[in-house]
C-alpha positions in Angstrom: 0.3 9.9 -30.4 1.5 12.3 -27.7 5.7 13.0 -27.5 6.1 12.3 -24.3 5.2 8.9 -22.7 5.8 7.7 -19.0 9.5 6.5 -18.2 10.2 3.0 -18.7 9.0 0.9 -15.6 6.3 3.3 -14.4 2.7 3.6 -15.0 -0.5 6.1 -15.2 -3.5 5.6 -12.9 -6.7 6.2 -14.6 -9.8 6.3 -14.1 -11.8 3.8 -14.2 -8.8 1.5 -12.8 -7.8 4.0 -10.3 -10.7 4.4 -8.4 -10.2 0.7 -7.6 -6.7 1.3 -6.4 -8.0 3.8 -4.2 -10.8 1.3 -2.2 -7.7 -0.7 -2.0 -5.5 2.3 -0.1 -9.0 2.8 1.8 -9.3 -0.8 2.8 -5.9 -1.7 3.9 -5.6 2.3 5.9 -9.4 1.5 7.5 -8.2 -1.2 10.2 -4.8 1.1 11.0 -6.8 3.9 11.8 -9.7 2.3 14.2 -6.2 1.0 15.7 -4.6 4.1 17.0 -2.5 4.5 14.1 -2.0 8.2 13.2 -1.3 9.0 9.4 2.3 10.4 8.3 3.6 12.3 5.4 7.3 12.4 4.3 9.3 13.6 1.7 9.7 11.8 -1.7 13.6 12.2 -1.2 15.4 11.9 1.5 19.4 12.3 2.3 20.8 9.1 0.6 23.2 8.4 3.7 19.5 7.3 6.0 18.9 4.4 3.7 22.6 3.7 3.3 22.9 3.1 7.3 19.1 2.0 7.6 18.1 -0.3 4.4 21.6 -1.6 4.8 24.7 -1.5 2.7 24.9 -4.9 1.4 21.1 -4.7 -0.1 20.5 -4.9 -3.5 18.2 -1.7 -2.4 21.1 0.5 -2.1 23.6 -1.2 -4.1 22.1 -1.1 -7.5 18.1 -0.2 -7.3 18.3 3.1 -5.8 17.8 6.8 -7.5 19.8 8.9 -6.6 20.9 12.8 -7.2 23.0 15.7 -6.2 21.1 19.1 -5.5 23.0 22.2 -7.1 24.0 22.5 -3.6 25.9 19.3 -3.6 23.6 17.5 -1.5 23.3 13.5 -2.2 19.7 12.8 -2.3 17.9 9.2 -3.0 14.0 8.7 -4.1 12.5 6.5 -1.4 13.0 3.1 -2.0 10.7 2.4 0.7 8.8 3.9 4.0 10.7 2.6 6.9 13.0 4.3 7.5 11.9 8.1 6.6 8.5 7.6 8.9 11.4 6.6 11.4 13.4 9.5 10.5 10.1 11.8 11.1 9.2 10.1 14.1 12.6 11.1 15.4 12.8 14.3 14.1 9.7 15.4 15.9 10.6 14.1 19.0 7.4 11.8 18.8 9.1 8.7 20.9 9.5 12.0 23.8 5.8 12.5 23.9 5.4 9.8 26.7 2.8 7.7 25.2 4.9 4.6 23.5 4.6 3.3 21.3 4.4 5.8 18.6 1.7 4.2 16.2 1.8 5.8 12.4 0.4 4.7 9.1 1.3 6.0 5.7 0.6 6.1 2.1 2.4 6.9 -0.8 4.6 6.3 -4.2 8.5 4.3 -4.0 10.9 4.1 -6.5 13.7 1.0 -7.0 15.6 1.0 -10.2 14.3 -2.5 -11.0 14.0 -5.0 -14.0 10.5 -3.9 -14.9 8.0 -7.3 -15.0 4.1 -7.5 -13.9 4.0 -6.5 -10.2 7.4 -5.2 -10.6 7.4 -1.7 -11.1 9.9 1.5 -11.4 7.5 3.3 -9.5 5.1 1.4 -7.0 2.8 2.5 -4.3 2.6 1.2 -0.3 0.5 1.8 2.7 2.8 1.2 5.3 2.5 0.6 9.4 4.7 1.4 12.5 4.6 1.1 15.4 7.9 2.5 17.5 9.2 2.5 20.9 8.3 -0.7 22.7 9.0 -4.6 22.3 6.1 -6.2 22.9 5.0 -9.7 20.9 1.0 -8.6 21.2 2.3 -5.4 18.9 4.0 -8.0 16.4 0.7 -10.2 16.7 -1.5 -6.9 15.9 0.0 -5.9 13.0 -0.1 -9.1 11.2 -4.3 -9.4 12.1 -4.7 -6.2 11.1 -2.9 -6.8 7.7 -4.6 -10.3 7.6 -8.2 -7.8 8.4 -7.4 -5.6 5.4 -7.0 -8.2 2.8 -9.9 -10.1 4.3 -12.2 -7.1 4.3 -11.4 -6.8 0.3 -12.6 -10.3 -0.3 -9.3 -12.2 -0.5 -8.7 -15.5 0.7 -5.8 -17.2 -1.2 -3.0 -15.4 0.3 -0.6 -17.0 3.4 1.2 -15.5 5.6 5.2 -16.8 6.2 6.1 -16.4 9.4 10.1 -16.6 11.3 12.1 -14.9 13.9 15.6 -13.8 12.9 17.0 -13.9 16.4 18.4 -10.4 17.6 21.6 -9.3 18.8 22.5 -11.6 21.3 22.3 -14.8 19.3 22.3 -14.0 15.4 26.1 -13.0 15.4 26.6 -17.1 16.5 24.3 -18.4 13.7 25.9 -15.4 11.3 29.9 -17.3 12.0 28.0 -20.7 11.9 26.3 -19.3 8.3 29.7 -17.7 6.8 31.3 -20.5 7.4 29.1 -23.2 5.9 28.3 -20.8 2.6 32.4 -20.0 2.4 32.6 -23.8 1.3 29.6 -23.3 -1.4 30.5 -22.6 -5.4 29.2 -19.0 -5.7 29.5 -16.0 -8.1 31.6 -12.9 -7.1 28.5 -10.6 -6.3 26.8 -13.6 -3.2 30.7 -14.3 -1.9 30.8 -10.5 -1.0 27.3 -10.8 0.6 28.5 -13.4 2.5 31.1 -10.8 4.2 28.2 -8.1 4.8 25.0 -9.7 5.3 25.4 -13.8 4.5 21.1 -14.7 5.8 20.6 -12.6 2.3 22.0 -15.5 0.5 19.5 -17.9 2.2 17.0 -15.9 0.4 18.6 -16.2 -3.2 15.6 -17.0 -6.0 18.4 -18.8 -8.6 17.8 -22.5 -8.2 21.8 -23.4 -8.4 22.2 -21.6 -5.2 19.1 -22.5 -3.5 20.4 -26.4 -4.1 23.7 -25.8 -2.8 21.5 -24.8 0.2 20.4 -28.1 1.3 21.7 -29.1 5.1 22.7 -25.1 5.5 22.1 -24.1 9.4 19.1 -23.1 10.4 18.5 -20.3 12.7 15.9 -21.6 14.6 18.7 -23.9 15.9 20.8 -20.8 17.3 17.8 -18.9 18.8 18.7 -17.9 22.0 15.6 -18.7 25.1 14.2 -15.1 24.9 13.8 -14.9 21.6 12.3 -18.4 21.4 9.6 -17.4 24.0 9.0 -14.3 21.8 8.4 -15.9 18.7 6.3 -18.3 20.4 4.1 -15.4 22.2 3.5 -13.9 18.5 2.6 -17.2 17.1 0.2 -18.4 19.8 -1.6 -15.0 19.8 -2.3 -15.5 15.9 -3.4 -18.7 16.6 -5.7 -17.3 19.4 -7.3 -14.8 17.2 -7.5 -17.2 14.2 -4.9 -16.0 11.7 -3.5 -19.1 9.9 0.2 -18.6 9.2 3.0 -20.8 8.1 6.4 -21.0 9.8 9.1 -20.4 7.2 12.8 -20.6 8.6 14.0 -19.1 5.1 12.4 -16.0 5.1 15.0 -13.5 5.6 12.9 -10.6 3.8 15.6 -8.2 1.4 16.3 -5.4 4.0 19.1 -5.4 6.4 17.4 -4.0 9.7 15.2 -6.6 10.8 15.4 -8.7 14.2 13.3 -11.1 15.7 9.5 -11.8 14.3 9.6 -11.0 10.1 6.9 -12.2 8.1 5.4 -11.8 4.4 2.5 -12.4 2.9 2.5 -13.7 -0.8 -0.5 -14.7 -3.1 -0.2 -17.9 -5.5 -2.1 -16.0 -8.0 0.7 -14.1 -8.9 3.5 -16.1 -10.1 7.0 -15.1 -9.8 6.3 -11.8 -7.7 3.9 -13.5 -5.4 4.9 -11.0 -2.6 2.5 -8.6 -1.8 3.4 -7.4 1.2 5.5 -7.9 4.5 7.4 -6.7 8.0 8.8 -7.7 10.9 10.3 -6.3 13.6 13.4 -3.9 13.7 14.7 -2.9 17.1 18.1 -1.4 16.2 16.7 0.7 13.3 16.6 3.3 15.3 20.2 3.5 16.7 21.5 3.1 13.1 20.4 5.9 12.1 21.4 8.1 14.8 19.0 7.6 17.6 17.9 6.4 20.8 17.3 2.9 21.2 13.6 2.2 19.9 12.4 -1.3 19.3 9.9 -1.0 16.8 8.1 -3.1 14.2 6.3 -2.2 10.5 4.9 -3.7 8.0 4.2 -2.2 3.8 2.0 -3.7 1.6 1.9 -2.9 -2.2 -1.5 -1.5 -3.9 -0.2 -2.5 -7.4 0.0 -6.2 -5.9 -3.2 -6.0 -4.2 -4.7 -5.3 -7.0 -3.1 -8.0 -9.1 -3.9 -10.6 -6.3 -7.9 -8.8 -6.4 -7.7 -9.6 -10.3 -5.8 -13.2 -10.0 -8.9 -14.3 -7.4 -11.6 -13.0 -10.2 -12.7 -10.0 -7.1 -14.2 -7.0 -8.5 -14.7 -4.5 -6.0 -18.3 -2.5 -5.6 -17.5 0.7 -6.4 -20.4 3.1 -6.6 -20.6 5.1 -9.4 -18.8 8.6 -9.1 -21.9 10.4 -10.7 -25.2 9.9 -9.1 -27.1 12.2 -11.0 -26.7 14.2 -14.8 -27.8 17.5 -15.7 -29.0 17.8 -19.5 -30.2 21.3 -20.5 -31.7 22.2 -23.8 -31.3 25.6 -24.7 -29.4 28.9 -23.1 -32.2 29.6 -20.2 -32.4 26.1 -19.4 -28.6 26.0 -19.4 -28.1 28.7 -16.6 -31.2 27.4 -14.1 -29.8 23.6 -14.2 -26.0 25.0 -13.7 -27.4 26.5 -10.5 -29.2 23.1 -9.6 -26.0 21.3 -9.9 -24.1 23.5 -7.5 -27.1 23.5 -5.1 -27.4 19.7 -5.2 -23.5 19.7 -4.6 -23.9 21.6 -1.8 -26.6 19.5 0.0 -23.6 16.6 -0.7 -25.4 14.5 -3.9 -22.9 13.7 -6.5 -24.0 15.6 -10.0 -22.5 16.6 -13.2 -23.5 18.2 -16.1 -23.8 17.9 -19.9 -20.8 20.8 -20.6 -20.5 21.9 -24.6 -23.9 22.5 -25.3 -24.8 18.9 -27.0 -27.7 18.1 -28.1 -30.4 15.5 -25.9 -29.1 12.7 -27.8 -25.7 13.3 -27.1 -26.2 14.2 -23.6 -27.9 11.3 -22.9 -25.0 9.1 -24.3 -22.9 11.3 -21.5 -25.8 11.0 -18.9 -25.5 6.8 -19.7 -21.4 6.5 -19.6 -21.5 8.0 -16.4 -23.3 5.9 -14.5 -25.7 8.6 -12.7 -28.8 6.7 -11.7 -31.0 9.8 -12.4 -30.7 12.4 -15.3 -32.8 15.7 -15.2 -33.6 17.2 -18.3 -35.0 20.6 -19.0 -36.0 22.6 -22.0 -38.0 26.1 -22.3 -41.7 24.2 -21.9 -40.6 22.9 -19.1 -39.2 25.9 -17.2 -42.0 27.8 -18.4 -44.2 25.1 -16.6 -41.7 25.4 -13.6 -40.7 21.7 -13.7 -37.7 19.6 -14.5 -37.8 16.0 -16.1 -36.3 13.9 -13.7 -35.4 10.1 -15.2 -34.4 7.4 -13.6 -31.8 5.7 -15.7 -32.4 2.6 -14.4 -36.1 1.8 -14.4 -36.6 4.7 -17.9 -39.5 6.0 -15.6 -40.0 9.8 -16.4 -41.6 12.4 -14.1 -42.1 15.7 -14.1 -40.6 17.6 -10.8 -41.5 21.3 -10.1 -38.1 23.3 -10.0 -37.8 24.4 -6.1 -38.2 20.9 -4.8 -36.0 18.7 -7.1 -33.1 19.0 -4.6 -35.3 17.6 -2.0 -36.4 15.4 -4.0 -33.1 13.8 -5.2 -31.9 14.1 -1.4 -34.7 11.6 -0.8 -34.3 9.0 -3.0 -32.0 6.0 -3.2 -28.3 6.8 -5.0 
């Protein structure tokens, strides 16, 4: 039993499980990049006050999920709680929206942190591949995204997952519904904490779990009832190009999703499999992002979607991915000659790009073979004096049990030849 174990809420990758999570990041990135998405890097921290303004004051995000620090320099810092708004922060940073070619396309990757209840799916520490898309407001962008997130998950082999779909208005109509919504939930019986989110941010309530709430809901307004004509035709121009290239999606007026900056199209995509946390990923547009946190106006829209979900929803639809084996072939020596000429056939054989390891510790055959068998290598070669003396290796295929001998100077052509 080691001393130290990982903090409460988080969790080690391992192989074999993490060379599935990585297909996963693969899969989900692939679609982004034949796209003219560019990948970005950010910091794991960033200045607490960007997802103040940008996540929004009122969400449960900043209010009680965040992890925050001060630097011995007095500096308030905060862990990412998501990508949004550092990639946006970046993007600005650099200028990128000044380059002349708009919008700025960018995909990411990388580890989050929200101080949550930890729960399956629901983690301390979770990972994201994220997508934005910045500086222009354009319904075909909104409609990409959501294929492309749809081509991801489709490409992985999963089919019971829908896609909720809703426009939340933007500036010009929203603040109507917003009176029309504060004054409806003012009348409801609610606890301390949802009366104040009425004051800051009241569409959050609509999108309250607790079932005592959720019934008091019943014959609240609905926003697509307030949507001004340009944001009608919007949402309409999104939804008939997903029906144009074949996405099914469901229109789901209570979707608010939990952050404070979105406008206009917001969508999520959940899996049944998955029980209570049946989210495993989601966007939407988020045109005044930019100007909250200090910039020029940029309409932009992004979607994240969570490789620890994925996974789950892989696992809840019985999907195993095809992962070839790491190893491809496994170098057994038998004896301290044998030992130095097969180290130098690895490294060659790693040079001309075939995937080989070998037998370290000086084991016996037996042994070695066991390793040769756990690590899935297709061929083994095996040498011992008689054979070196003879100039040959024993090359076996692991599969088939078929032995051959293979003279020395052509096994790495050999093994370049056949099937991995």
């Amino acid at each position: 039993m080691s001393t130290f174990q990982a903090p409460k809420g988080t969790y080690d990758l391992l192989p074999p499980d993490s060379a599935t999570y990585l297909a996963v990041r693969e899969a989900i990135a692939a679609p982004l990049k034949k796209s003219g998405y560019g990948y970005v890097e950010t910091p794991g921290f960033e200045n607490v006050e960007l997802f103040a303004r940008g996540v929004g004051e009122s969400t449960d995000i900043v209010t009680k999920e965040m992890y925050t620090l001060t630097t011995k320099g007095g500096d308030e810092l905060a862990l990412r709680p998501e990508g949004t708004a550092s990639v946006l922060r970046a993007a600005l940073e650099a200028n990128l929206h000044k380059a002349g070619n708009l919008p700025v396309k960018l995909w990411y990757s990388g580890s989050y942190y929200r101080y949550e209840r930890p729960q399956k799916g629901r983690y301390r520490h979770f990972s994201q591949v994220g997508a934005e898309a910045i500086g222009a407001e354009d319904p075909a962008l909104d409609a990409e995204l959501i294929i492309l997130a749809d081509q991801a998950y489709r490409s992985l082999g999963l089919s019971d997952f829908r896609i909720l779909l809703n426009s939340l208005g933007d500036k010009e109509c929203r603040p109507v519904y917003r009176d029309a919504l504060q004054g409806f939930l003012r009348g409801l019986d609610l606890d301390e904490d949802t009366r104040r989110r009425i004051d800051i941010n009241p569409l959050r309530v609509l999108d309250d779990k607790r079932a005592e709430v959720q019934k008091q809901l019943v014959g609240a307004p609905m926003l697509r009832d307030y949507l001004c004509d340009a944001c009608k035709a919007y949402h309409e121009e999104v939804r008939g190009l997903l029906q144009a290239a074949g996405v099914a999606f469901e229109d789901d007026e209570k979707l608010v999703r939990g952050l404070d900056y979105y406008t206009r199209t917001t969508f999520e995509f959940v899996h049944d499999g998955l029980g209570a946390q049946s989210a495993v990923g989601g966007g939407g547009r988020y045109d005044g992002l930019s100007e909250m946190i200090g910039g020029p106006a940029l309409p932009s829209v992004g979607w994240a979607l969570g490789v620890d979900r994925t996974v789950l929803a892989l696992e809840a639809e019985g999907i195993t991915l095809d992962i070839p084996a790491s190893t491809s072939v496994y170098a057994v020596p038998l004896g301290e000659e044998a030992r130095r000429v097969l180290f130098g056939v690895v490294t060659e054989l790693r040079r001309a790009g075939v995937a080989t390891d070998f037998s370290f510790g000086g084991k016996g055959l037996k042994g070695a073979m066991k390793n040769a068998n756990r690590s899935g290598a297709r061929y083994a070669i095996v040498a011992g004096e008689r054979d070196l003396a003879e100039g040959v290796v024993q090359l076996k295929d692991m599969e088939s049990g078929e032995q051959e001998p293979v003279a020395l100077d052509a096994i790495v052509a050999t093994l370049q030849a056949k099937p991995a």
